[in-house]
N, C-alpha and C positions, 0 to 999 in steps of 0.2 A: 504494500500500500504506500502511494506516492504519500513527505510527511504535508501536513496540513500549513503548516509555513515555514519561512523560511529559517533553515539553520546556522548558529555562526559557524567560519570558517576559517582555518589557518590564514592568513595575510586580506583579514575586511574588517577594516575602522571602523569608525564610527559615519563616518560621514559615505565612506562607500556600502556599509550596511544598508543606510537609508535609501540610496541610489536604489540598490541591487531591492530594496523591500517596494518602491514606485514600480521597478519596472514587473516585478512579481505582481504586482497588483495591477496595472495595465493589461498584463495578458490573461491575469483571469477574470476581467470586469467587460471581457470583451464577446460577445456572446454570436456576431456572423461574420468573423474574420478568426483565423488562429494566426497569432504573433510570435515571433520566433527571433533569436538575437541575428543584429548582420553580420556585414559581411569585418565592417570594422570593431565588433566586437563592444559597443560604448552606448549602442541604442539598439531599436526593433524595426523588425520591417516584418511582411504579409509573407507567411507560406502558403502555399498554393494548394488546396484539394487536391487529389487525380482522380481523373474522371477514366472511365472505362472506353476500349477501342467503340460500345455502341453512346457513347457520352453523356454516360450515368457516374454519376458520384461514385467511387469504389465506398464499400459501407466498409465500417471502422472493422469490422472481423477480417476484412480483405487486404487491409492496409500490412501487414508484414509480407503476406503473398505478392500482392503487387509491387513491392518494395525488390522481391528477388528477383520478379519478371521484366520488368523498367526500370529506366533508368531514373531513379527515383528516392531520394530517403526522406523521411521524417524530421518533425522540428527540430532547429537545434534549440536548445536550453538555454540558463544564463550562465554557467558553467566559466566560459570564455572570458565571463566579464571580471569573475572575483579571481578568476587565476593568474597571479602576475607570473608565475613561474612557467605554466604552460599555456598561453594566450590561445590554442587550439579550439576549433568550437567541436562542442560535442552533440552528437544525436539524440533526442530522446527517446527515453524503451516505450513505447505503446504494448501496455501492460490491462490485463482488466482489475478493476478496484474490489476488494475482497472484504473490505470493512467500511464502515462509516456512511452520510447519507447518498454516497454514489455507488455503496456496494455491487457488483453484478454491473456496471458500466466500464466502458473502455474509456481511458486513459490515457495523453499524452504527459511523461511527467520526466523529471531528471534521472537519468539511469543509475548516478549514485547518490541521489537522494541526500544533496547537499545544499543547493541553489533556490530549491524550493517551486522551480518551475512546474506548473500544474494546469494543463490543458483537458475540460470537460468534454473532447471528439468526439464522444457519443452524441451527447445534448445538442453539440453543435453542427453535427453529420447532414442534419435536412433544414437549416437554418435559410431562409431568402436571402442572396447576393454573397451568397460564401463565394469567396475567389477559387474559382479551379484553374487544371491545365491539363490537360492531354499529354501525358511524357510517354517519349519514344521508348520502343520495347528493346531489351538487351538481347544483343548477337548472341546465338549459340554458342561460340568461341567466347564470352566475354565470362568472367568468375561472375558470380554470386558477392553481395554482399558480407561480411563479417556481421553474425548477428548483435545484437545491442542488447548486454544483458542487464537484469536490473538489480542493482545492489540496495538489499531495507538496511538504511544506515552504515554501521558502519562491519556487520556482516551480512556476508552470501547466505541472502538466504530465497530458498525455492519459490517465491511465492506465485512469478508468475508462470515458471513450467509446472507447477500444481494446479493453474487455475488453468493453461490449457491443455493438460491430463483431461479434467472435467469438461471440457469445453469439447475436444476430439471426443471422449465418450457420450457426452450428449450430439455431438454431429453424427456417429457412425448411425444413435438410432433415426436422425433426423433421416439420413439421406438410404436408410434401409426403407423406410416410412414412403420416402418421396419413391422410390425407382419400386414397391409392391404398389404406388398408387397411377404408376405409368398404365397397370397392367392388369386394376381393378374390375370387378364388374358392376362395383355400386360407385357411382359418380367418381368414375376415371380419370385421368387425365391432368394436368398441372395449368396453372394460367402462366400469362408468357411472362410473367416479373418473376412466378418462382422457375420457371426452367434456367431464367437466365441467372439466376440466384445459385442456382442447382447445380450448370453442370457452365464449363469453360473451354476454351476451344487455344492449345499452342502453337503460335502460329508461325514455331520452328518448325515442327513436327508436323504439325498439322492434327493432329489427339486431340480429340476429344474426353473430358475428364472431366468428375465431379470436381467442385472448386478446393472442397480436402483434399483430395491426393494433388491436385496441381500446385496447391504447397509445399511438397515435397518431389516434386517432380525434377527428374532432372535431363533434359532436354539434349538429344543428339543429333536434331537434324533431321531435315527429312530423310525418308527410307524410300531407297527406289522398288519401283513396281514389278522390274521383273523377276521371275521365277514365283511369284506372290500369288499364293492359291486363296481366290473370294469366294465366299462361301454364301448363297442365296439364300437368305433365312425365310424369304418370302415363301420359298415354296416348297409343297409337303413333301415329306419321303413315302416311296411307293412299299405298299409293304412287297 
């Protein structure tokens, strides 16, 4: 759980304390923009939403997936601003909140839970005039990000690979749910917000996959066709 405000830190005065407590208060007073530190490290500027190849908002469960698919990361924090030692800006872990009145919401918050930086992405996900941008998708050839883990204070602790342990157990039954309801005989069929919800399409590969495994997918290119036996499911076998 990201903490609730800001904490002191090795090398923050008194007078950059209050700095670093304005601009923590800036970004969580801010409810259809997420604000993020620049590129100069000293103020804020606008992160941008990503929107999906059909130019839908990626929803907050999507955002680490989309992150390894595109070319794409998450907010950075204020991190940059109190470190005179390492001026570096840092990512924040998009974590889901496990306590307190945001329980069970996702979360943009500082990944070592120092800076106090705390973005409510859930809340804010379907807000009117949120900034997006359509980012380019990563080459097959290109790595994957380093993922961004999130440290509660000032030990490792599991909180948010526990929360999505729960999270992948509640999706296996989601998506067992959805592909028996492709194939039902009492009111069949999916509308077109959860198919697209449902299932994603690599458009290295060209795979088709529900949006859990294209999490952890790892993409090799397309596969040429020949020697490739298609198999007609349309039609019956003779006995």
């Amino acid at each position: 759980m990201p903490p609730d405000r800001p904490q002191a830190t090795l090398g923050v005065d008194g007078v950059q304390e209050r700095q670093l407590a304005r601009l923590v208060a800036r970004v969580g007073n801010r409810k259809n923009v997420v604000l993020e530190l620049d590129e100069t490290g000293v103020t804020l500027c606008v992160w941008y939403w990503p929107v999906s190849d059909e130019g839908e908002r990626v929803a907050p469960s999507d955002l680490v997936a989309h992150r390894n698919s595109h070319q794409f990361r998450g907010p950075y924090c204020l991190c940059g601003f109190i470190d005179d030692c390492d001026p570096d800006h840092y990512e924040a872990a998009i974590v889901v909140s496990t306590r307190g009145p945001n329980a069970g919401e996702y979360v943009a918050c500082c990944a070592s839970s120092k800076c106090g930086y705390v973005v409510l992405i859930e809340q804010m996900h379907n807000s009117p005039g949120l900034p997006t941008k359509r980012y380019a998708r990563r080459g097959s050839d290109q790595a994957r990000p380093r993922e961004v883990v999130f440290l509660d204070g000032n030990d490792v602790k599991p909180v948010d690979v526990i929360q999505r342990r729960q999270d992948r157990s509640n999706q296996t039954h989601t998506t067992f749910d959805r592909l028996l309801k492709l194939d039902s005989f009492t009111r069949p069929g999916l509308t077109e917000t959860e198919f697209r919800n449902f299932l994603t399409k690599c458009w290295g590969c060209e795979l088709i996959m529900t949006r859990r495994m294209f999490e952890r997918h790892d993409c090799v290119g397309k596969v040429g066709g020949g020697g490739i036996e298609v198999i007609d499911l349309t039609v019956l076998e003779e006995d």
